[in-house]
Chimera marker file (.cmm) of the C-alpha trace (Angstrom):
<marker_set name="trace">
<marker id="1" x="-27.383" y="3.061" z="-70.140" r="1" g="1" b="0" radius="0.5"/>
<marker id="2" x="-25.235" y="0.578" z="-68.701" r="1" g="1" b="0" radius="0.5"/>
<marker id="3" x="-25.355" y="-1.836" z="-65.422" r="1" g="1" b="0" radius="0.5"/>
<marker id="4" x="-22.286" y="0.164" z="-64.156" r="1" g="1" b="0" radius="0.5"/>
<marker id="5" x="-23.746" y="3.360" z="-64.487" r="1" g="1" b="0" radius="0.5"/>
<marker id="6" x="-26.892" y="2.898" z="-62.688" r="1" g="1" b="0" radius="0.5"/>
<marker id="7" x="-25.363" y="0.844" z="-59.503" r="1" g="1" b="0" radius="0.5"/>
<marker id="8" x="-22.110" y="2.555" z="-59.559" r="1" g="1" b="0" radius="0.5"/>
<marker id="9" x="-20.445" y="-1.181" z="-59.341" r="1" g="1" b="0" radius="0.5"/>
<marker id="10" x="-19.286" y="-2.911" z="-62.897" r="1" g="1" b="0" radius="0.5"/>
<marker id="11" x="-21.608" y="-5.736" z="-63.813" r="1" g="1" b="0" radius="0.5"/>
<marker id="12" x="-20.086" y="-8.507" z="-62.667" r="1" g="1" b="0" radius="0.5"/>
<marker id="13" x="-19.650" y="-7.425" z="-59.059" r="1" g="1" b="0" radius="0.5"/>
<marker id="14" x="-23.470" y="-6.851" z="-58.885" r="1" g="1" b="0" radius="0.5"/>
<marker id="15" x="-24.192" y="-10.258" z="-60.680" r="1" g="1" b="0" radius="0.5"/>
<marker id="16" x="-21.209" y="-11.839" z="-58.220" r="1" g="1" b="0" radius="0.5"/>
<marker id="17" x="-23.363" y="-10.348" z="-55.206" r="1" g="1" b="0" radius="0.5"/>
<marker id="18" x="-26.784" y="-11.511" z="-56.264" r="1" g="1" b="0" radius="0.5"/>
<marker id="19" x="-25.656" y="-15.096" z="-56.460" r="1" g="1" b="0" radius="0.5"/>
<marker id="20" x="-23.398" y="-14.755" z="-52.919" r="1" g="1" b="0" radius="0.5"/>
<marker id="21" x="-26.962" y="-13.394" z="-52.001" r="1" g="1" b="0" radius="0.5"/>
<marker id="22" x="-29.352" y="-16.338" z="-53.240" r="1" g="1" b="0" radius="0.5"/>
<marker id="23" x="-26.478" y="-18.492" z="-52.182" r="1" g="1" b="0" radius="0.5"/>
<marker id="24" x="-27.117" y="-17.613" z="-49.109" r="1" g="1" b="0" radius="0.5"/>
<marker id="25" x="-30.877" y="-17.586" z="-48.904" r="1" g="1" b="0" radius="0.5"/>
<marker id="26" x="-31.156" y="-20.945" z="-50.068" r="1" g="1" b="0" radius="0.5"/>
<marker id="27" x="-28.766" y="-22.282" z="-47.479" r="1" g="1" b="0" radius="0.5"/>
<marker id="28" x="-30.615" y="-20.352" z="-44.488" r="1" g="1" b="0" radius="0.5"/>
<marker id="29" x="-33.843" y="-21.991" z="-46.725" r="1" g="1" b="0" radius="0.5"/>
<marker id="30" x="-32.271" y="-25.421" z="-45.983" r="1" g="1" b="0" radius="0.5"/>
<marker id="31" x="-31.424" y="-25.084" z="-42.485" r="1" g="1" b="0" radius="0.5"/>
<marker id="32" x="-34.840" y="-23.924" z="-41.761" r="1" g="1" b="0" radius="0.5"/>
<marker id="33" x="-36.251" y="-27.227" z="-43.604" r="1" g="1" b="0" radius="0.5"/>
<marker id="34" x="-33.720" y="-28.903" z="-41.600" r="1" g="1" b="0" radius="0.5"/>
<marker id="35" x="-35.011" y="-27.946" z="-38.426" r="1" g="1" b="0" radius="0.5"/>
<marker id="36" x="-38.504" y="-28.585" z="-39.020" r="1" g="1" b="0" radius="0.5"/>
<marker id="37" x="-37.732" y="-31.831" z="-40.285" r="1" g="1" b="0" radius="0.5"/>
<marker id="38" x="-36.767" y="-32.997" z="-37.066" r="1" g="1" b="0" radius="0.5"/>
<marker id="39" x="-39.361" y="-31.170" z="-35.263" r="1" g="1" b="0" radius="0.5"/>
<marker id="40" x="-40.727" y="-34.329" z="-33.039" r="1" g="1" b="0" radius="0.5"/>
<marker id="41" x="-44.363" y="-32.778" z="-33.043" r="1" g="1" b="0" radius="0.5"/>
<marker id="42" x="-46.132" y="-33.277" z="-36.598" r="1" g="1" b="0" radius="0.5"/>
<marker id="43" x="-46.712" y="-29.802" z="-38.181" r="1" g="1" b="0" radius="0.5"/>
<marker id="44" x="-48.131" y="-28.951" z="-40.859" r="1" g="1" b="0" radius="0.5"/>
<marker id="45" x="-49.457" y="-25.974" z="-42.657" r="1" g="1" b="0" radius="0.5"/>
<marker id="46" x="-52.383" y="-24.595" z="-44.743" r="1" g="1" b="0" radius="0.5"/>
<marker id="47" x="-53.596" y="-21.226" z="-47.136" r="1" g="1" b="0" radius="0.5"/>
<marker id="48" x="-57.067" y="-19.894" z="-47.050" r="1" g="1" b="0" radius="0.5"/>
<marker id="49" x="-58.173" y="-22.817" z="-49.604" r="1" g="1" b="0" radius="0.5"/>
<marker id="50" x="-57.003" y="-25.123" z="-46.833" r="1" g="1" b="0" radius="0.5"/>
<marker id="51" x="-54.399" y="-26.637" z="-48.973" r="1" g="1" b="0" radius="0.5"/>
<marker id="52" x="-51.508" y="-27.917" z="-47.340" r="1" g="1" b="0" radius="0.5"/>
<marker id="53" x="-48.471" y="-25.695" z="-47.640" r="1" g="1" b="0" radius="0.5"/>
<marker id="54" x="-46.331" y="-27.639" z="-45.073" r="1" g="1" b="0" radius="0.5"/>
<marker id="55" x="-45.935" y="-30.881" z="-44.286" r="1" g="1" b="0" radius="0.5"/>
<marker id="56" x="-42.976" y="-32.372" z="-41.711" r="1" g="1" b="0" radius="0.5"/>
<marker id="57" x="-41.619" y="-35.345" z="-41.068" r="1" g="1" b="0" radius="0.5"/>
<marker id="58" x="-43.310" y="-36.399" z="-37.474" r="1" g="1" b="0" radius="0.5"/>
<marker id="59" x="-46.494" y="-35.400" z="-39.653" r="1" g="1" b="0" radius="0.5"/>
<marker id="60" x="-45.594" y="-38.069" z="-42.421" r="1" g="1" b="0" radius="0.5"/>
<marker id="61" x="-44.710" y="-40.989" z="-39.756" r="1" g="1" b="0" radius="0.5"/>
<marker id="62" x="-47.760" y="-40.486" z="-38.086" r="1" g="1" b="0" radius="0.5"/>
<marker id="63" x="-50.206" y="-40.479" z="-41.121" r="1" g="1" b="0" radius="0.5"/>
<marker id="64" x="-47.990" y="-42.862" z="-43.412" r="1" g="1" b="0" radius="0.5"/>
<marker id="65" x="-47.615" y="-40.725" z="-46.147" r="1" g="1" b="0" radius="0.5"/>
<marker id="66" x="-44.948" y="-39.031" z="-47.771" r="1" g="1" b="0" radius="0.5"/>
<marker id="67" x="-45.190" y="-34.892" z="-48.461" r="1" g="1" b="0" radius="0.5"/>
<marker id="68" x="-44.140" y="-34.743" z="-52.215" r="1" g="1" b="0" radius="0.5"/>
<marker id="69" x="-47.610" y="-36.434" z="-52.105" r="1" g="1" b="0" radius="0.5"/>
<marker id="70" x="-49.766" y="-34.356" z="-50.027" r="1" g="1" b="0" radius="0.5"/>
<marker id="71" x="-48.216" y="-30.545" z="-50.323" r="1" g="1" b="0" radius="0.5"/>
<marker id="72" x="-51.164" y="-28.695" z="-52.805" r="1" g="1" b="0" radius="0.5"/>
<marker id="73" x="-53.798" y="-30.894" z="-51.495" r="1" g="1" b="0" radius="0.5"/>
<marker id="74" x="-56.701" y="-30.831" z="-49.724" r="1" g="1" b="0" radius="0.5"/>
<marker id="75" x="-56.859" y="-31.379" z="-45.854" r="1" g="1" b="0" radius="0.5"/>
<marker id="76" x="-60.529" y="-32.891" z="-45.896" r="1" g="1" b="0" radius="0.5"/>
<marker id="77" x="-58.704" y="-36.134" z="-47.670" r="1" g="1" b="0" radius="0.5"/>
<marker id="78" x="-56.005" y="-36.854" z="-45.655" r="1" g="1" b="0" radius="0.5"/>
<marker id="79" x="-56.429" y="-34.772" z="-41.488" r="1" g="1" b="0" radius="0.5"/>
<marker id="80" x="-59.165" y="-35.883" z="-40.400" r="1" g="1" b="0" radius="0.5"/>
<marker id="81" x="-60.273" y="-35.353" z="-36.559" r="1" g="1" b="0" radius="0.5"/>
<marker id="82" x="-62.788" y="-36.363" z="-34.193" r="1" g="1" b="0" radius="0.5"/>
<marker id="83" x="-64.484" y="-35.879" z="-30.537" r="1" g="1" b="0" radius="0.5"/>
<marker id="84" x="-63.905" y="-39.094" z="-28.684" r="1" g="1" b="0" radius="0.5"/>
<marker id="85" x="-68.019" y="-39.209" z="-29.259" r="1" g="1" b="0" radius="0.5"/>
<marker id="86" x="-67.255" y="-39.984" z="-32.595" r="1" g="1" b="0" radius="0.5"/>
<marker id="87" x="-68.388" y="-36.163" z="-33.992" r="1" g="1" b="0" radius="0.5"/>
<marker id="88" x="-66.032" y="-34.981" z="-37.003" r="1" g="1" b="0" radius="0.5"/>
<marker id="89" x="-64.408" y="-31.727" z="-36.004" r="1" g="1" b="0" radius="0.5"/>
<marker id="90" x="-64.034" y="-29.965" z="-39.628" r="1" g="1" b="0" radius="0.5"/>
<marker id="91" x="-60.519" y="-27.839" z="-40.221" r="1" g="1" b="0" radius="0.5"/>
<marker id="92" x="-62.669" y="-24.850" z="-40.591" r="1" g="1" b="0" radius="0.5"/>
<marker id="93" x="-63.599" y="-25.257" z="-36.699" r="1" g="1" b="0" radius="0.5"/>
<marker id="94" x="-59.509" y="-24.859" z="-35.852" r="1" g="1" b="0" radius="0.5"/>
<marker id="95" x="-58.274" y="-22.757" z="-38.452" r="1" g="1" b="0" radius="0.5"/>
<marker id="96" x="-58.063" y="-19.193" z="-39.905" r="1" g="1" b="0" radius="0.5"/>
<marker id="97" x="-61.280" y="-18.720" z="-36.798" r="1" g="1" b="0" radius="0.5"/>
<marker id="98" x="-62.288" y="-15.512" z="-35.146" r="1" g="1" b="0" radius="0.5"/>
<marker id="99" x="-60.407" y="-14.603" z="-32.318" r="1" g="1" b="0" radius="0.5"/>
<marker id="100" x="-56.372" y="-14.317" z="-31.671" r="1" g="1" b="0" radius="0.5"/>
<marker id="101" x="-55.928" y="-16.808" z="-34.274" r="1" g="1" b="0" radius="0.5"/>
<marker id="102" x="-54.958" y="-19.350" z="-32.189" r="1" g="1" b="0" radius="0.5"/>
<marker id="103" x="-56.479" y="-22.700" z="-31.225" r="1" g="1" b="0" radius="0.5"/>
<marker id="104" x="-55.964" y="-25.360" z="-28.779" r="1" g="1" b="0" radius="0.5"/>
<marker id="105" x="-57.877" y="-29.039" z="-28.862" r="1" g="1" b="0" radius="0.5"/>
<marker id="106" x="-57.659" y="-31.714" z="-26.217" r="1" g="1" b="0" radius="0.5"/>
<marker id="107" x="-57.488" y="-35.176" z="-26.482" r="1" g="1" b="0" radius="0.5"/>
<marker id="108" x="-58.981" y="-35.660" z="-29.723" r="1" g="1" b="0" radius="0.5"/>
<marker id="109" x="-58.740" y="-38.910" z="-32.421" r="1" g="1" b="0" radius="0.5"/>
<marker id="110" x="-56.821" y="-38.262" z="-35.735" r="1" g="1" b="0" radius="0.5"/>
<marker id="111" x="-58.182" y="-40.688" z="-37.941" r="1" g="1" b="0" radius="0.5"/>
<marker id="112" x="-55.364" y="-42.800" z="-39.797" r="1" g="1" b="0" radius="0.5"/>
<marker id="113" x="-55.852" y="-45.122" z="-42.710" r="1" g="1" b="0" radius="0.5"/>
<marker id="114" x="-54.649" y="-48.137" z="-41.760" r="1" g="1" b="0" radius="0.5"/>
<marker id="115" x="-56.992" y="-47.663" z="-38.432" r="1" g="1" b="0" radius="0.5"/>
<marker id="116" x="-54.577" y="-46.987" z="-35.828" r="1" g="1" b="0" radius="0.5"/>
<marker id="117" x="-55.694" y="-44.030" z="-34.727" r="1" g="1" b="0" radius="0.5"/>
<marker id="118" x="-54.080" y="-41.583" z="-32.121" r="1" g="1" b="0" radius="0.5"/>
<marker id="119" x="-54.777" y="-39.385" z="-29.762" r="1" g="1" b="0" radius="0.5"/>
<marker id="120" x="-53.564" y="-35.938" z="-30.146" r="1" g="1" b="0" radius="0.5"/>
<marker id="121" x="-53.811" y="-32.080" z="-28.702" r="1" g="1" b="0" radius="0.5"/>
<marker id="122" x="-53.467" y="-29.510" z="-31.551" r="1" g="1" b="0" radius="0.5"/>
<marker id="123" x="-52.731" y="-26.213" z="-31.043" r="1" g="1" b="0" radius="0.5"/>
<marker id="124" x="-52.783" y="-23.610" z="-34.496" r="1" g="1" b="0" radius="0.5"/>
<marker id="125" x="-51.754" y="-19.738" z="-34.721" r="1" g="1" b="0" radius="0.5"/>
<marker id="126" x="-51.699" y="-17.803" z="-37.785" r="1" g="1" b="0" radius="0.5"/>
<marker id="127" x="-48.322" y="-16.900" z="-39.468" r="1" g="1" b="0" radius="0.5"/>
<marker id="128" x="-48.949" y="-13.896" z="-41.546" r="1" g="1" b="0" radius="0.5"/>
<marker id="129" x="-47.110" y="-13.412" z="-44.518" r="1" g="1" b="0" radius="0.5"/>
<marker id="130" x="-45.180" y="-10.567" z="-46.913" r="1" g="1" b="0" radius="0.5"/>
<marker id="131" x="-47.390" y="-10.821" z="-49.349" r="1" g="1" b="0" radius="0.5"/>
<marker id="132" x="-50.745" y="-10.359" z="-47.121" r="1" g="1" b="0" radius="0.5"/>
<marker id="133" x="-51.554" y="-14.000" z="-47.298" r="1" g="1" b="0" radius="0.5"/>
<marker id="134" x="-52.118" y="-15.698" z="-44.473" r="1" g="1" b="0" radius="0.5"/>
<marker id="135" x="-51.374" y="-19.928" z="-43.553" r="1" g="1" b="0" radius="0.5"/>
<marker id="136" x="-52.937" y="-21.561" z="-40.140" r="1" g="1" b="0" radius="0.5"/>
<marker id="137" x="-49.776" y="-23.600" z="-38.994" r="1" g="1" b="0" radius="0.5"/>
<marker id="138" x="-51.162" y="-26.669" z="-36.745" r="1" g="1" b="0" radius="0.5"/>
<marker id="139" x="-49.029" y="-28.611" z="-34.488" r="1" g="1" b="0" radius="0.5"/>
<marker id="140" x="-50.161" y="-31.810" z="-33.241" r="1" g="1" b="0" radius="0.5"/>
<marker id="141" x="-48.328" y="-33.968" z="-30.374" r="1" g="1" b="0" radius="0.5"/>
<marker id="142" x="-49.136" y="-37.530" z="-29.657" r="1" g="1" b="0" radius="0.5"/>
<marker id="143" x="-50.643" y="-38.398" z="-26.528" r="1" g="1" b="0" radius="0.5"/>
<marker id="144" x="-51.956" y="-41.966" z="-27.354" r="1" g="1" b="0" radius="0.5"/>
<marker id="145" x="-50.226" y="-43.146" z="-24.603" r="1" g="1" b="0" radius="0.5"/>
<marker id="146" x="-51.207" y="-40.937" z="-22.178" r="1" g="1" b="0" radius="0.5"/>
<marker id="147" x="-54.777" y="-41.650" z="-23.198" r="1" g="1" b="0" radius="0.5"/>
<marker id="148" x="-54.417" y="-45.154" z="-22.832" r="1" g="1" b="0" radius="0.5"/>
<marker id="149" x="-52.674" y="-45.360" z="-19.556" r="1" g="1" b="0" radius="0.5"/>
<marker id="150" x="-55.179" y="-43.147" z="-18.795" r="1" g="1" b="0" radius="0.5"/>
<marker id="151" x="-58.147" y="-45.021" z="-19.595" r="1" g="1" b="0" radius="0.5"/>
<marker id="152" x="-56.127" y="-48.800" z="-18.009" r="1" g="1" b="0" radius="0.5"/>
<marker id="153" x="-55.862" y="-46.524" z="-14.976" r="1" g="1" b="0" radius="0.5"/>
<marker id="154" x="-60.070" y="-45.489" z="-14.994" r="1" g="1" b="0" radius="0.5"/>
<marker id="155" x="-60.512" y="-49.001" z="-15.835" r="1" g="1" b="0" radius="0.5"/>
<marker id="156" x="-58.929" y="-50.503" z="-13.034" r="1" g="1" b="0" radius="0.5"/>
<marker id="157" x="-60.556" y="-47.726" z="-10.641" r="1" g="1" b="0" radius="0.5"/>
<marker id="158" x="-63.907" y="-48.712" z="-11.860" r="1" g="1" b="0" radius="0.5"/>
<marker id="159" x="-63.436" y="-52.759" z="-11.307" r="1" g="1" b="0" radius="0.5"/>
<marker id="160" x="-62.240" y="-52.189" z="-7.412" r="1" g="1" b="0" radius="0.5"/>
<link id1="1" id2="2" r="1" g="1" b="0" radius="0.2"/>
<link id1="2" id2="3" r="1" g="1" b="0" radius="0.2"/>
<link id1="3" id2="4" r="1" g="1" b="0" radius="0.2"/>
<link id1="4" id2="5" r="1" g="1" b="0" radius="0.2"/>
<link id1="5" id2="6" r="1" g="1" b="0" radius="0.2"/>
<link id1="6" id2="7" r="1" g="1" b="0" radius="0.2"/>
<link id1="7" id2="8" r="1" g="1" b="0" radius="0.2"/>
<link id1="8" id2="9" r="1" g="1" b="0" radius="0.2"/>
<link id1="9" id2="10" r="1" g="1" b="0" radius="0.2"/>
<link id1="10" id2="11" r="1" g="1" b="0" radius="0.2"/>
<link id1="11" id2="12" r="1" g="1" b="0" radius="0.2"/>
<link id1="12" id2="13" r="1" g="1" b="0" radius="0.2"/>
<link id1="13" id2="14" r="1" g="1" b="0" radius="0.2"/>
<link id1="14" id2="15" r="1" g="1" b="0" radius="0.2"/>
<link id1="15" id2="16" r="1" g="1" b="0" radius="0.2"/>
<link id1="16" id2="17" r="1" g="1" b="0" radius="0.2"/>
<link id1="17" id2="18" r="1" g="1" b="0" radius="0.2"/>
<link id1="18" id2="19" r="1" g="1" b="0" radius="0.2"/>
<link id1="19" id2="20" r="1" g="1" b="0" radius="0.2"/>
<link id1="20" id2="21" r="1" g="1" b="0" radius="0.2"/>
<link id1="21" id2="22" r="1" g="1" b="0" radius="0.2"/>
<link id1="22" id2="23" r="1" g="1" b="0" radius="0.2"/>
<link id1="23" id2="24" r="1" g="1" b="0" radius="0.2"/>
<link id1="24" id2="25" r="1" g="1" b="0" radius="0.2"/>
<link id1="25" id2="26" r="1" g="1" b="0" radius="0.2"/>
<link id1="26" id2="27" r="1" g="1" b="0" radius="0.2"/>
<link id1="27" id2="28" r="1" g="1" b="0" radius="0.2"/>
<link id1="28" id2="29" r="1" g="1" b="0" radius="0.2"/>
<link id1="29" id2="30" r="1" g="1" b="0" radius="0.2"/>
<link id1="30" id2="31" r="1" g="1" b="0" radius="0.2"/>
<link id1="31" id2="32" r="1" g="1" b="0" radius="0.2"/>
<link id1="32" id2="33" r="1" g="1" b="0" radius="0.2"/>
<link id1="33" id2="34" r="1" g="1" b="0" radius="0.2"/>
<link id1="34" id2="35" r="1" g="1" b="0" radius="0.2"/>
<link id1="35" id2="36" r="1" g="1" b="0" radius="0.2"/>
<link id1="36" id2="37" r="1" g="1" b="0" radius="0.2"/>
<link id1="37" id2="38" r="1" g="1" b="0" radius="0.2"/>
<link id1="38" id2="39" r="1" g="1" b="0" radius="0.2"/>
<link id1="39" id2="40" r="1" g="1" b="0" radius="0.2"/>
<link id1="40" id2="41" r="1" g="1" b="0" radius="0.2"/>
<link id1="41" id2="42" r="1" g="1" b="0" radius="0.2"/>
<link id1="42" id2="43" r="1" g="1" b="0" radius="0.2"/>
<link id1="43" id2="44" r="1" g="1" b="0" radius="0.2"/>
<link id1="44" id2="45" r="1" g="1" b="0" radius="0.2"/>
<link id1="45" id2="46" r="1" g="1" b="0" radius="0.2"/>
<link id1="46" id2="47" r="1" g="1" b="0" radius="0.2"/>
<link id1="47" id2="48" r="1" g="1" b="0" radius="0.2"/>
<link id1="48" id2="49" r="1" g="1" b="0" radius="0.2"/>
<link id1="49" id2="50" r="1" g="1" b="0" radius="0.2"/>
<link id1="50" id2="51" r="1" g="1" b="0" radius="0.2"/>
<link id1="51" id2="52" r="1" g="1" b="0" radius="0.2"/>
<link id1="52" id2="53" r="1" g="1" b="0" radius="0.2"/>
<link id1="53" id2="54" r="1" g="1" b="0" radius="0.2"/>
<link id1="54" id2="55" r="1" g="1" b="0" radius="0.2"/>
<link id1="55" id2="56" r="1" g="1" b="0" radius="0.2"/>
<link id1="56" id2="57" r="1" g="1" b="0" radius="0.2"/>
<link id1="57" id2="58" r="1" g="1" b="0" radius="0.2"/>
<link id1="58" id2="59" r="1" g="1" b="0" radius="0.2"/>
<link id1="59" id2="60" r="1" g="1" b="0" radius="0.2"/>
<link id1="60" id2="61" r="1" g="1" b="0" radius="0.2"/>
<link id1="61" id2="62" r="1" g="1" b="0" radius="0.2"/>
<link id1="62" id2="63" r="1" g="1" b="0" radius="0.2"/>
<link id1="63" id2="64" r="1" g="1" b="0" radius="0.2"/>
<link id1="64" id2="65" r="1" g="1" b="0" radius="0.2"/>
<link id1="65" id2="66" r="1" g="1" b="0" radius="0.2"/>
<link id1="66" id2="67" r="1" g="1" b="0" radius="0.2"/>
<link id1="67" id2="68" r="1" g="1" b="0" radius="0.2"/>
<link id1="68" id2="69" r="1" g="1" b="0" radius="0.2"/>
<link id1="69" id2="70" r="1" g="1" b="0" radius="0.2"/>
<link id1="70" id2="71" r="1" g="1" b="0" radius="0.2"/>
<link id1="71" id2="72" r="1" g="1" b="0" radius="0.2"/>
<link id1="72" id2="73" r="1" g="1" b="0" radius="0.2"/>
<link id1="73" id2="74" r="1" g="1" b="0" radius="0.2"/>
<link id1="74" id2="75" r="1" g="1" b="0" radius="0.2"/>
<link id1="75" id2="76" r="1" g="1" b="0" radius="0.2"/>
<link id1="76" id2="77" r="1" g="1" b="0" radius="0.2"/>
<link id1="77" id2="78" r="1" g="1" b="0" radius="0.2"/>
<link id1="78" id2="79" r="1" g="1" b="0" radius="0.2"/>
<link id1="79" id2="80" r="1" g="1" b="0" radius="0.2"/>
<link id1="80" id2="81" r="1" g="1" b="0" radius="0.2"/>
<link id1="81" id2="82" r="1" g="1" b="0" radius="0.2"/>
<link id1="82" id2="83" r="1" g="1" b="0" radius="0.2"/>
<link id1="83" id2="84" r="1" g="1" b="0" radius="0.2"/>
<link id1="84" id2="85" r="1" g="1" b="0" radius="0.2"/>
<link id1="85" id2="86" r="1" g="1" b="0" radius="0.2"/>
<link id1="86" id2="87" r="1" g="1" b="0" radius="0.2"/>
<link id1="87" id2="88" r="1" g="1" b="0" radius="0.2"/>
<link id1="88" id2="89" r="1" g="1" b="0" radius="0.2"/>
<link id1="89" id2="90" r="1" g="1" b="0" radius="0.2"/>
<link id1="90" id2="91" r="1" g="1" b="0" radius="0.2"/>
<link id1="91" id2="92" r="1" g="1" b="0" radius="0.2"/>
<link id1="92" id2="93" r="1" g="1" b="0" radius="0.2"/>
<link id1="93" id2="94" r="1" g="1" b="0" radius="0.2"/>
<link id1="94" id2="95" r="1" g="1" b="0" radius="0.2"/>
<link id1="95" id2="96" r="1" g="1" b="0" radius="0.2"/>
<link id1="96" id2="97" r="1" g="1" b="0" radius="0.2"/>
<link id1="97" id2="98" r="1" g="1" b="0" radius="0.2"/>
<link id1="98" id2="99" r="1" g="1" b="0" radius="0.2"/>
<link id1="99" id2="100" r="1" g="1" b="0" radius="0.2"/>
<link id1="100" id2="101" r="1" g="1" b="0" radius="0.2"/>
<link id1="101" id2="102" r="1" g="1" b="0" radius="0.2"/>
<link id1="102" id2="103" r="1" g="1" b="0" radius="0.2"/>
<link id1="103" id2="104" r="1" g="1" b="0" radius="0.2"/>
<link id1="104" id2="105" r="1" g="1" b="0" radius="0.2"/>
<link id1="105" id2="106" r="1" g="1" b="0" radius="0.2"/>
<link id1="106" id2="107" r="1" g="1" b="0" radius="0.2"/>
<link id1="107" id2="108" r="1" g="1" b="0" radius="0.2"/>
<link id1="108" id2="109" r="1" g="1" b="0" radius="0.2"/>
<link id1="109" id2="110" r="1" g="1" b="0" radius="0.2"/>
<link id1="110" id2="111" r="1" g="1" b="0" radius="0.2"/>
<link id1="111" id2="112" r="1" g="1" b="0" radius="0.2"/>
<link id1="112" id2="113" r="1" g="1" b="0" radius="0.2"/>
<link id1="113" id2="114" r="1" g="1" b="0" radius="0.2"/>
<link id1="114" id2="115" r="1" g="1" b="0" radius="0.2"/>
<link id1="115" id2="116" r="1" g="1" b="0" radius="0.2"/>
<link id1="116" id2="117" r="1" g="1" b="0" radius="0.2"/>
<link id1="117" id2="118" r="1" g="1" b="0" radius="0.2"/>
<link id1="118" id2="119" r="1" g="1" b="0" radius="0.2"/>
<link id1="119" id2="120" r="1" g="1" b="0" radius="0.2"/>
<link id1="120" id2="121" r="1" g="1" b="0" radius="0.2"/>
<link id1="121" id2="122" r="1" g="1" b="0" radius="0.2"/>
<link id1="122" id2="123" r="1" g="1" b="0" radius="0.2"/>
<link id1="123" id2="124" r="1" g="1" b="0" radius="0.2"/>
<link id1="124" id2="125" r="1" g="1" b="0" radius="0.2"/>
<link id1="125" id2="126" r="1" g="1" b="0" radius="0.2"/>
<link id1="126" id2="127" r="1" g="1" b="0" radius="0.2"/>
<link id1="127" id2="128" r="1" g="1" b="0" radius="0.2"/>
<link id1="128" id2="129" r="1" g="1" b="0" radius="0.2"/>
<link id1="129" id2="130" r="1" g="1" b="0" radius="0.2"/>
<link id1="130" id2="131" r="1" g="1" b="0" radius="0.2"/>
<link id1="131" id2="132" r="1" g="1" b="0" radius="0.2"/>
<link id1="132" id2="133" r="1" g="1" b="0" radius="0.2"/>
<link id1="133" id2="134" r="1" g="1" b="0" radius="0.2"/>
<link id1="134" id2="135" r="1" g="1" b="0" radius="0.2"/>
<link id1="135" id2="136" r="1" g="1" b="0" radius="0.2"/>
<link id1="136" id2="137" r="1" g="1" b="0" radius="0.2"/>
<link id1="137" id2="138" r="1" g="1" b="0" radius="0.2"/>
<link id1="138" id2="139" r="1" g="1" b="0" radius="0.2"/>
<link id1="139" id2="140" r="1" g="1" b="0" radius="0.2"/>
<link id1="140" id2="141" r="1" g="1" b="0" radius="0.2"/>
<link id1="141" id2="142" r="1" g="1" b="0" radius="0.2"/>
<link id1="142" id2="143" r="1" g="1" b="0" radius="0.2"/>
<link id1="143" id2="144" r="1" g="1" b="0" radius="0.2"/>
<link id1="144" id2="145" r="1" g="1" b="0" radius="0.2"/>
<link id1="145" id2="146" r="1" g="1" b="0" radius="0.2"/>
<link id1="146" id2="147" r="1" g="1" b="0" radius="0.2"/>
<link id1="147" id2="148" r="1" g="1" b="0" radius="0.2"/>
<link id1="148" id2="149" r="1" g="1" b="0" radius="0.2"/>
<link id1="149" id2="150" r="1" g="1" b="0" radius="0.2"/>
<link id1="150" id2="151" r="1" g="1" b="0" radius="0.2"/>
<link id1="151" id2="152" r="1" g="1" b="0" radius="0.2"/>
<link id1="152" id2="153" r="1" g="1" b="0" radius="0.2"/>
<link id1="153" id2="154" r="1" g="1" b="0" radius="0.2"/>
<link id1="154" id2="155" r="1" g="1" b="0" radius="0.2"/>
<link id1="155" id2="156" r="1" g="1" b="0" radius="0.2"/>
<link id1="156" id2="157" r="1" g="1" b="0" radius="0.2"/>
<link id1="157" id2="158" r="1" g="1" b="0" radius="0.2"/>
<link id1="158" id2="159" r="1" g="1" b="0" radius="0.2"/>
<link id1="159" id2="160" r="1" g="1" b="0" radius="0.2"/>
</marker_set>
């Protein structure tokens, strides 16, 4: 039996409209990557092993490392957070938790490697997937500064 006679359409039409088709979903791939990519919050993603899945480019300049380097990984290596007490605050306490799924955190230190760390709020959901599996996306904004004007601002209180 022949391509023709099962679709109805001679061969190479079909095989015409399958690439026309991936044509197009790699393009709408690469505008989504795109966007994300400039994305000014850092966002990344993980599965269920808490691999990273995701990785954007705010995310890279604030931890210094590139994502061809980090997507498959761990997260215990390279996100690390912390209570301004100094207590470690474990991805499993933020992500893929009972509830709605979704997760906000205040004010708390991501530890960098070259020891600047920052201040930032995180917020995750779940995105469910097709396929049944789900990733915890987490988006984290920078509010160093806001922490340390802040803090000059307690500071000054304090001394008068």
């Amino acid at each position: 039996m022949s391509l023709q006679v099962q679709t109805g359409f001679p061969a190479d039409q079909v095989t015409a409209e399958l690439y026309k088709k991936n044509v197009e979903i790699l393009e709408e791939r690469r505008r989504a990557e795109e966007l994300l990519y400039g994305v000014s919050e850092a966002v990344f993603a993980v599965d269920r092993n808490l691999n990273i899945t995701l990785f954007n480019h705010a995310m890279e300049q604030m931890l210094q490392v590139r994502k061809e380097g980090v997507e498959g990984t761990p997260t215990a290596g390279l996100i690390k957070l912390k209570e301004e007490k100094g207590k470690d605050i474990p991805i499993e306490n933020y992500c893929f938790t009972p509830g709605n799924g979704e997760n906000k955190l205040e004010g708390v230190i991501l530890q960098i490697s070259n020891g600047k760390n920052r201040y930032v709020n995180v917020k995750t959901s779940i995105i469910k997937q097709w396929s049944g599996e789900n990733e915890c996306l987490v988006t984290m904004a920078d509010v160093t500064r806001e922490k340390e004007l802040e803090k000059t601002k307690d500071d000054f209180i304090s001394i008068t």
